[in-house]
Backbone bond lengths (Angstrom), bond angles and torsions (degrees), N, CA, C in turn:
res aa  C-N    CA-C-N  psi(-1)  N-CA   C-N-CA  omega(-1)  CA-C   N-CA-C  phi
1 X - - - 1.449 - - 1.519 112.15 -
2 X 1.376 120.94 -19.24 1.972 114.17 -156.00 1.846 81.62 -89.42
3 X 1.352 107.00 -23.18 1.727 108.59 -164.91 1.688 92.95 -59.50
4 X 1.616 115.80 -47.60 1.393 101.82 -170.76 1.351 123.11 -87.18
5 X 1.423 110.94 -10.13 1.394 123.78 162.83 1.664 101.32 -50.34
6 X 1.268 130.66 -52.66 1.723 124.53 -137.61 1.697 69.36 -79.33
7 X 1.271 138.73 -61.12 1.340 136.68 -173.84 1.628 131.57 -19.57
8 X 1.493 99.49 -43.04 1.262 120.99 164.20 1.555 133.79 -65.38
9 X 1.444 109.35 -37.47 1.712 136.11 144.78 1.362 99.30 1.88
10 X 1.744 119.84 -85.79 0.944 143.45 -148.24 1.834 99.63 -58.90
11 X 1.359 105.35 -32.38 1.747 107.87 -158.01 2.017 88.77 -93.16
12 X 1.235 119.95 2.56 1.651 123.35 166.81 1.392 119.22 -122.57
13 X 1.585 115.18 23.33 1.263 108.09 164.54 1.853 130.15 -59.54
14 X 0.760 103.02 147.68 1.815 100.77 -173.33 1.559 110.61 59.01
15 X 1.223 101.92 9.58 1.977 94.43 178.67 1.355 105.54 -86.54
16 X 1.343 133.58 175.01 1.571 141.89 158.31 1.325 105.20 -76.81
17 X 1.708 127.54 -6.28 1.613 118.68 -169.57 1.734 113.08 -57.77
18 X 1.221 91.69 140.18 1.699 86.47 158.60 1.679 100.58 -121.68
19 X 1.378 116.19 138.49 1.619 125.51 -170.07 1.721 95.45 -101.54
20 X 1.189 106.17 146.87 1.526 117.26 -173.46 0.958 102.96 -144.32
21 X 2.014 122.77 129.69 1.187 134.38 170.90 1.393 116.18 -110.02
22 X 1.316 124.64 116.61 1.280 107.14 166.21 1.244 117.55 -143.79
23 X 1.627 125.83 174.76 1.536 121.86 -143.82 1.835 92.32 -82.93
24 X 1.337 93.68 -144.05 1.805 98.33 -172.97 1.919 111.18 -76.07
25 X 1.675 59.69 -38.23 2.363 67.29 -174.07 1.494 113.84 -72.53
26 X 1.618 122.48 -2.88 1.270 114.66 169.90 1.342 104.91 115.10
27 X 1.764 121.38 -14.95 1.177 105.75 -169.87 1.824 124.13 -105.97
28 X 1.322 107.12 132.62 1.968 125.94 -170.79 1.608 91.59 -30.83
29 X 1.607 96.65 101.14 1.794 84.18 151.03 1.600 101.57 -114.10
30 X 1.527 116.68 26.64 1.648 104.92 -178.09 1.250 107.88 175.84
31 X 1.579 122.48 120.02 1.222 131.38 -168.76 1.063 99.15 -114.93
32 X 1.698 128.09 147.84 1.382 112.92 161.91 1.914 89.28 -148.78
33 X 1.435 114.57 128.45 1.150 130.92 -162.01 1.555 106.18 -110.92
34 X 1.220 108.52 123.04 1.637 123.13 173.11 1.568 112.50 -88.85
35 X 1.375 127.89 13.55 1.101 107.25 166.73 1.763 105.00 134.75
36 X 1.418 112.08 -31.52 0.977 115.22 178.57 1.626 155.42 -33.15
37 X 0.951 131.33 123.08 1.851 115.84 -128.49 1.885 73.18 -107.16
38 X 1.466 133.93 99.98 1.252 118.33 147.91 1.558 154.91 -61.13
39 X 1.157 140.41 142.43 1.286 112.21 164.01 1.652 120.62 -77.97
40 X 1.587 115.28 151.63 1.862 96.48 175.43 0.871 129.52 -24.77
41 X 1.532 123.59 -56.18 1.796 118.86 169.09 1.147 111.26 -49.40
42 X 1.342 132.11 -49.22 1.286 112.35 -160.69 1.720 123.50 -78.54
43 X 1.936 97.32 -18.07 1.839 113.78 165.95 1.474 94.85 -68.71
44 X 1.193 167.91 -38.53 1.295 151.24 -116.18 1.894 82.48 -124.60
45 X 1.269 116.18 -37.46 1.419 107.63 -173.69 1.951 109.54 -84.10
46 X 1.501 119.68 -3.17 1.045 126.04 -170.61 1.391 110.25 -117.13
47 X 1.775 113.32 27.39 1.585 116.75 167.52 1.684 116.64 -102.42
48 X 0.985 96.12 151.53 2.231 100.06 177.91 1.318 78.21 -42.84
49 X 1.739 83.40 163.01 1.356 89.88 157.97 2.082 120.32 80.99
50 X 1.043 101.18 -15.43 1.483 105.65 171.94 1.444 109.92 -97.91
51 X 1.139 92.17 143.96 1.896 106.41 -178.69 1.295 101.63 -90.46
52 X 1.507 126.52 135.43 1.509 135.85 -160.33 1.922 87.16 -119.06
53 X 1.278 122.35 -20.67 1.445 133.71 -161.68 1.322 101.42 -34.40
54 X 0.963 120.70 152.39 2.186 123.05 174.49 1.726 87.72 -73.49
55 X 0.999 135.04 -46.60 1.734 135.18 -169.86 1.136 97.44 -60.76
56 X 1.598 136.65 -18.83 1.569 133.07 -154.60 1.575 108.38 -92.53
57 X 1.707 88.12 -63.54 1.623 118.63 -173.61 1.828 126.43 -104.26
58 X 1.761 91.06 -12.06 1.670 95.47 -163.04 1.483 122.13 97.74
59 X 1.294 121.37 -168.18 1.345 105.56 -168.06 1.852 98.57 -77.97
60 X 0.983 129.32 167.32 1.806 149.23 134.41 1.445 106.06 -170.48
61 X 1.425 103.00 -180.00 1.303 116.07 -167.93 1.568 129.21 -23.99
62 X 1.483 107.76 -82.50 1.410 123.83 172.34 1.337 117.05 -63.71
63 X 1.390 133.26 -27.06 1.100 118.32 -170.43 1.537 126.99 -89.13
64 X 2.034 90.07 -12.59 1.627 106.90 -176.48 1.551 83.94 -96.82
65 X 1.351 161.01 -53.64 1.171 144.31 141.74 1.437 128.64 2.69
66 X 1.039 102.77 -53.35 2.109 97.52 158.67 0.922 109.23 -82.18
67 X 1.137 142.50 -27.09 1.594 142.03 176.20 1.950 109.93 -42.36
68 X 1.941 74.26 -81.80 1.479 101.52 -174.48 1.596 115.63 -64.60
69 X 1.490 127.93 -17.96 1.009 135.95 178.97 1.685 102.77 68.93
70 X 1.426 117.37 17.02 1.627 111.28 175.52 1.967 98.50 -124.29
71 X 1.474 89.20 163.53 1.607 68.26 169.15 1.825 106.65 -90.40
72 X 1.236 86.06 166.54 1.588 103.52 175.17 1.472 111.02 -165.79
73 X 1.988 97.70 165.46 1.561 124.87 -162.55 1.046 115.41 -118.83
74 X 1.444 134.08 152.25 1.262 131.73 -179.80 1.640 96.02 -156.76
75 X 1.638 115.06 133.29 0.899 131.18 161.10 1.854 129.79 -116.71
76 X 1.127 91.18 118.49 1.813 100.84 165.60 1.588 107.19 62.10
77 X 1.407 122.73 -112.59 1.762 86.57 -168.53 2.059 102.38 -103.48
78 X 1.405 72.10 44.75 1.825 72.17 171.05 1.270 108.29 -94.73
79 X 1.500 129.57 9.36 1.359 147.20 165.77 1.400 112.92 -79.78
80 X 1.039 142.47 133.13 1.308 155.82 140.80 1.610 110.53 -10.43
81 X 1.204 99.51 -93.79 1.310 138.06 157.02 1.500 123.79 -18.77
82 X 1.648 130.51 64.89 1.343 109.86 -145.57 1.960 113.40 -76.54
83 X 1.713 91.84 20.49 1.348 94.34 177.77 1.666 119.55 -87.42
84 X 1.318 107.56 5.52 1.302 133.74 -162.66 1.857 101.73 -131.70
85 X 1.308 116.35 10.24 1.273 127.21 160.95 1.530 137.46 -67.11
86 X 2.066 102.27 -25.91 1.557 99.18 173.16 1.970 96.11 -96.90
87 X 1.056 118.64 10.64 1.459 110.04 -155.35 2.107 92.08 -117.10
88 X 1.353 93.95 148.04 1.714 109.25 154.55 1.464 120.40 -90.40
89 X 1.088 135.01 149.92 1.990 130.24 -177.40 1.284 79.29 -155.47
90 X 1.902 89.11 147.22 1.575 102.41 163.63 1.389 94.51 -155.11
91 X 1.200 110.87 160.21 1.688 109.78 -163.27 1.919 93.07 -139.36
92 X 1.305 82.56 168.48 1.827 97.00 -177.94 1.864 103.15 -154.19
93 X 1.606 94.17 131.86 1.490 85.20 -177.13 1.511 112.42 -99.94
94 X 1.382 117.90 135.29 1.635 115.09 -147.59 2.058 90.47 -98.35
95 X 1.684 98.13 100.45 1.886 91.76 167.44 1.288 105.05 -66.39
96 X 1.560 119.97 146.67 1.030 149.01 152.94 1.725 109.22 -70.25
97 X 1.330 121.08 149.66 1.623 136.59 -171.05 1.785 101.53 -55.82
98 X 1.856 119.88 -16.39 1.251 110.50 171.96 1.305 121.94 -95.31
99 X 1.994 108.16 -17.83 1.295 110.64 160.35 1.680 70.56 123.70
100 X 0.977 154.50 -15.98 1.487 133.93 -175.09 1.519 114.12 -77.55
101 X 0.994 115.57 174.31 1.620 123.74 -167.98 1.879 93.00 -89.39
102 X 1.656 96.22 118.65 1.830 105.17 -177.82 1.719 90.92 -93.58
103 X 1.098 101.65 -40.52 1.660 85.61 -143.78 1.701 104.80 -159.56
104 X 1.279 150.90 158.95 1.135 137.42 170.40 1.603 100.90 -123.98
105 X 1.299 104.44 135.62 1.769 123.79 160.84 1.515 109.56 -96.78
106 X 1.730 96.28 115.53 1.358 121.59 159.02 1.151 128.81 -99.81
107 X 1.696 121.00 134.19 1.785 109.61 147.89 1.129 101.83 -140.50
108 X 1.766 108.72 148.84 0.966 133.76 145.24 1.760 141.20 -83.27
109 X 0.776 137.41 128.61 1.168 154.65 146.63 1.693 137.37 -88.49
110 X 1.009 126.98 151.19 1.455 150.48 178.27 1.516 120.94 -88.21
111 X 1.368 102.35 -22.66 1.430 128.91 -169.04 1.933 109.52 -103.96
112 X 1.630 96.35 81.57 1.617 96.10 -151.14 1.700 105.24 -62.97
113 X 0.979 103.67 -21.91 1.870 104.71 -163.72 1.672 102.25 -87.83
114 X 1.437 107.41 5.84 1.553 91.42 -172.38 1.802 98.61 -110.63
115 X 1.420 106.28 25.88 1.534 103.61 172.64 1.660 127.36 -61.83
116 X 1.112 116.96 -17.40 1.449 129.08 156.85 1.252 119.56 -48.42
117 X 1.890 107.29 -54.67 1.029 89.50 174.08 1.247 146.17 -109.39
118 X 1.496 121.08 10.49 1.502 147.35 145.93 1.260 87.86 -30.54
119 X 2.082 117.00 -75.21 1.654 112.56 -172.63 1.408 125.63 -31.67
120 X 1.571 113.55 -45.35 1.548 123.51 -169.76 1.745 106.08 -64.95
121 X 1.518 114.40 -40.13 1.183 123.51 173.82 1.425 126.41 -64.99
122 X 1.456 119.52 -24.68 1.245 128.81 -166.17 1.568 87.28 -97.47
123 X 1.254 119.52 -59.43 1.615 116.17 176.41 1.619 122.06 -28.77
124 X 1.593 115.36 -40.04 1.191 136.47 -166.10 1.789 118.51 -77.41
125 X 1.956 85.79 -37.87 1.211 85.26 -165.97 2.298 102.34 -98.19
126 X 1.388 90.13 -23.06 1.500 90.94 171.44 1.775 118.28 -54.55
127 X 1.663 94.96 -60.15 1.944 97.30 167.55 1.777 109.77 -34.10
128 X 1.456 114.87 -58.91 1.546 111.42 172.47 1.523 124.02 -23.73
129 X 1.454 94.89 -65.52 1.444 131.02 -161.29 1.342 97.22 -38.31
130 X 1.382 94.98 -69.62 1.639 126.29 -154.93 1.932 103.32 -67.76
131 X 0.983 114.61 -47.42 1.579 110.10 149.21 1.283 140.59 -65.73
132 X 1.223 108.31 -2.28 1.127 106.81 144.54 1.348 129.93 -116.17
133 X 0.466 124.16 -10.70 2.053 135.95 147.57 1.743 97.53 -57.03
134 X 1.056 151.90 -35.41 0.760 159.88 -154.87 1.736 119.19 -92.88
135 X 1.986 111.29 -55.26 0.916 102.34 156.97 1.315 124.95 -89.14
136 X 1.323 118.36 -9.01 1.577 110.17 161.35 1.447 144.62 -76.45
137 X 1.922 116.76 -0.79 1.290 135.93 151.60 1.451 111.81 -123.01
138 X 1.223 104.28 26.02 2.010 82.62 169.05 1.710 105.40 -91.64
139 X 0.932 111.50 143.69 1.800 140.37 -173.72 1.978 108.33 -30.62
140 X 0.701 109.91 144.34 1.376 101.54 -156.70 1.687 101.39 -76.02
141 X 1.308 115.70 159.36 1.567 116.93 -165.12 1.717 113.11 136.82
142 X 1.309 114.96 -156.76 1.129 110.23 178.26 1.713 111.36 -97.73
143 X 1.213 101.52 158.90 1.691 118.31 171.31 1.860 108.67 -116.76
144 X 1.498 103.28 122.74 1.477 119.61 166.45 1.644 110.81 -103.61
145 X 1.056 102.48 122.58 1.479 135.98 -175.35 1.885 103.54 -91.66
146 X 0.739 117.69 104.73 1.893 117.57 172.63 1.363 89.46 -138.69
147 X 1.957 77.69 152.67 1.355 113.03 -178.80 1.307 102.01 -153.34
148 X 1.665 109.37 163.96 1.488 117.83 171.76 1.519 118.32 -64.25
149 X 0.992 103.21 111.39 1.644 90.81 169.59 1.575 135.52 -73.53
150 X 1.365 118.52 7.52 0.912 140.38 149.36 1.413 131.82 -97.55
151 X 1.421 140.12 38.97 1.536 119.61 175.22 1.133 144.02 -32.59
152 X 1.243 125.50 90.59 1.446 128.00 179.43 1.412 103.65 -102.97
153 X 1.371 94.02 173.99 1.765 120.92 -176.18 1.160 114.43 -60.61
154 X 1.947 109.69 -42.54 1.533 111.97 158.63 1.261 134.17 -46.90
155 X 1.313 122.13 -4.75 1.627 105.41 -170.91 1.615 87.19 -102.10
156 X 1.464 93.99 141.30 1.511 110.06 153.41 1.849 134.24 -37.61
157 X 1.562 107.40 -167.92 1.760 95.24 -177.74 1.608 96.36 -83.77
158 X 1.230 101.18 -47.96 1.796 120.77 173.38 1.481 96.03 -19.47
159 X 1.716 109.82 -79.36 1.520 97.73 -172.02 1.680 141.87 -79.77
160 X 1.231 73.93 14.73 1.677 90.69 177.23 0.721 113.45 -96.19
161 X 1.725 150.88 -67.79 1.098 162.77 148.07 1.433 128.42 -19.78
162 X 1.460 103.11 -45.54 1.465 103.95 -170.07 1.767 97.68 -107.73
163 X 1.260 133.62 131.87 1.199 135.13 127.88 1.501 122.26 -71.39
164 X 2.050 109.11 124.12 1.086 127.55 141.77 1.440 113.38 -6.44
165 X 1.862 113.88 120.02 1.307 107.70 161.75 1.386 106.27 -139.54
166 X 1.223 106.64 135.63 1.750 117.45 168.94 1.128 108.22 -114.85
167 X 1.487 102.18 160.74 1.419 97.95 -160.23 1.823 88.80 -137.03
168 X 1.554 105.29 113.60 1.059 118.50 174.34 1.530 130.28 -95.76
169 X 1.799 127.34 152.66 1.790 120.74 -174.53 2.077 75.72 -101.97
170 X 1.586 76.98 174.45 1.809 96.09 -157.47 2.225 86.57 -70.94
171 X 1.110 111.81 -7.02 1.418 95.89 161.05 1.293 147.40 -74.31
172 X 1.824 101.56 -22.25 1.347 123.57 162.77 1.471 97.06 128.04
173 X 1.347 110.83 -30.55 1.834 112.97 171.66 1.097 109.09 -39.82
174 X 1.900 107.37 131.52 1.329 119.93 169.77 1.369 120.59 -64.00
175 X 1.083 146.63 118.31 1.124 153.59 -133.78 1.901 101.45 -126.10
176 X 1.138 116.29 -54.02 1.886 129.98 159.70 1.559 121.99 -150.89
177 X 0.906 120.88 -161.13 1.548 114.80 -179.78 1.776 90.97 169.32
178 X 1.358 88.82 136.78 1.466 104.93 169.02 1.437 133.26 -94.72
């Protein structure tokens, strides 16, 4: 996972984001900082090793994201936590190829009103994630690739971006599906 994190880098250059990885239980195994000017509270909450968990800190991004198992945003004192009061968080819970909770994607920001769109970004880059985690441990056999055969304007980023994959044994048994 940190391999596709550094990937993401590139799409937060010159931003204030700071990107946050952490395992299922909530806790930083990987920070990667765009620039972001913190206050002490907010460096002390952006070391390995810190628990992001809603039980830890209260609600914000990532930690109500493992919770809720959806992603979600929180801006300014919609945090618990009033150490998380000048900052926006939005979290994404990263499925694993069996569908269990791998990992959660965090960012923070400084920039409280732009928690929407941290969300839109984390949404974008989790769908990635998760397909590729996906075709790189699903069970050995074949992979089916679908798509709409119609693209319209109506479909979402979800269906644009990502093609449907199942993951079939050389018998035709569905094997996973994303």
């Amino acid at each position: 996972l940190t391999v596709m994190i550094y990937k993401l880098k590139l799409f937060l250059r010159e931003t204030n984001v700071t990107l946050l990885l952490a395992d299922a239980s909530g806790t930083l195994v990987h920070v990667m900082d765009a620039g972001l000017q913190l206050c002490p509270i907010g460096r002390q909450l952006v070391r390995l090793g810190v628990n992001w968990h809603e039980a830890s800190i209260g609600n914000n991004g990532m930690g109500t994201a493992g919770l809720l198992r959806e992603p979600v945003a929180f801006e300014g004192k919609e945090h618990f936590y009033c150490g998380l009061h000048p900052f926006a968080t939005a979290g994404y819970p990263v499925a694993g190829p069996d569908g269990s909770l791998t990992a959660l994607l965090g960012a923070v920001t400084d920039r409280r009103d732009s928690s929407k769109s941290l969300l839109g970004f984390l949404r974008l880059a989790g769908y990635l994630i998760e397909a590729n985690l996906f075709e790189r441990h699903s069970p050995p056999g074949l992979m089916l690739r679908l798509r709409p055969a119609d693209i319209t304007e109506s479909l979402g980023v979800q269906e644009c971006l990502l093609d449907g994959l199942v993951s079939v044994d050389q018998n035709g048994c569905i094997l996973g599906a994303n």
